[in-house]
N, C-alpha and C positions, 0 to 999 in steps of 0.2 A: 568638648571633644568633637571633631570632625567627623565624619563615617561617610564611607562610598555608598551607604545601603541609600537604597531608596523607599519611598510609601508609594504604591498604586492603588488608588481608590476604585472601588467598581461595585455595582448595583445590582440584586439579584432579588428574584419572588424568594417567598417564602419555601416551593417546591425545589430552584436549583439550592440554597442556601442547605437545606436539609440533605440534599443527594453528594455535593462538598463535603456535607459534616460527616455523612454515613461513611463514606470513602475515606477518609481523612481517619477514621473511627479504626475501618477496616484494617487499614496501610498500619496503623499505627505513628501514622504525621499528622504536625501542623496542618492548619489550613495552607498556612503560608508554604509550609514547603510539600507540600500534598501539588498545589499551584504552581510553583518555581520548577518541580519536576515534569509535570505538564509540557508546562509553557514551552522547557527546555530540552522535551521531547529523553527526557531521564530514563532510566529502566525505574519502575518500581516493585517494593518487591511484592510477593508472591505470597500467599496462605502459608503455602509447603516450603519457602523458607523459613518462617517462622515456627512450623511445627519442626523443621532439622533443628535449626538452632536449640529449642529447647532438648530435643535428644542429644543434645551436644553436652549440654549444661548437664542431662538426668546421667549419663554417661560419665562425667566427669566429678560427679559425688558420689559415685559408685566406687570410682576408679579411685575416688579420696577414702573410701569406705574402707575401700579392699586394704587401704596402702595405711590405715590406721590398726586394722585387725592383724595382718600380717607383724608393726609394730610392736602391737599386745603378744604376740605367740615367740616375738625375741624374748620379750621381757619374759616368758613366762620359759622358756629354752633355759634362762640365766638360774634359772631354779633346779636345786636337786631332783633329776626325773631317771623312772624307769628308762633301761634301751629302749625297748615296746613303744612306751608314750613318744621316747624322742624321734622314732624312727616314724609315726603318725604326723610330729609334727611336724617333721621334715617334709614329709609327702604334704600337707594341705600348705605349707608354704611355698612351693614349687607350683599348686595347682594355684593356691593365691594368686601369684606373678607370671605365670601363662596365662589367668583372665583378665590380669592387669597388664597382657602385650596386645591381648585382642582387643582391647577396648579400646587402648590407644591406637591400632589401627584402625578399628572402625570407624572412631573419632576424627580420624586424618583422612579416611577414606571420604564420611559423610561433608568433609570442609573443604575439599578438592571439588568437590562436585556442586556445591554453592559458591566457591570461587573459583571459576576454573581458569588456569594462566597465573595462578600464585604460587609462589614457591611458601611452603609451608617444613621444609625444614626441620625440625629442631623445637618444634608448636606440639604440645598434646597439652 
């Protein structure tokens, strides 16, 4: 099978080889493509995008949290209840899904701002 890719061979001490790997370590790339972004003068990314992204992720099994427990409080609605209880669980399912709008705003707010120029739409 053909490939456009190519091998560049190239020679380094022991000192740059190590300061590659640590970089390459940091970035979370390949050596190779650690190098190809380099070379090709690429943005790489940042510490603080990787700490957003994972607030991205902890935000979004929350958000899975919130929209399971909400779930549980239909299923438990579908049950003979006091007015009293159903009127409790009416209010914590309301306040449920107003922390499940802000969260997905947060989430769109923090992913605008690590991509800025993307249309994000219809994304949580």
């Amino acid at each position: 099978m053909a490939t456009e890719r190519h091998v560049i061979k190239t020679y380094l001490n022991d000192e740059e080889k190590a300061r590659i790997d640590q970089l390459a370590h940091q970035l979370r790339l390949s050596r190779s493509e650690l190098l190809k972004r380099l070379l090709m003068n690429t943005k790489l990314p940042s510490a603080s995008d990787f700490a957003a992204w994972q607030g991205i992720r902890d935000l979004l099994k929350v958000n899975a949290d919130q929209a399971r427990l909400g779930n549980l409080f239909k299923l438990a609605l579908d049950e003979p209840l006091s007015a009293d209880l159903l009127k409790k669980f009416d209010s914590l399912n309301r306040d449920i899904e107003a922390s499940q709008t802000e969260l997905k705003a947060a989430i769109g707010d923090i992913r605008m701002q690590l991509q800025p120029g993307k249309n994000l739409q219809g994304k949580s």
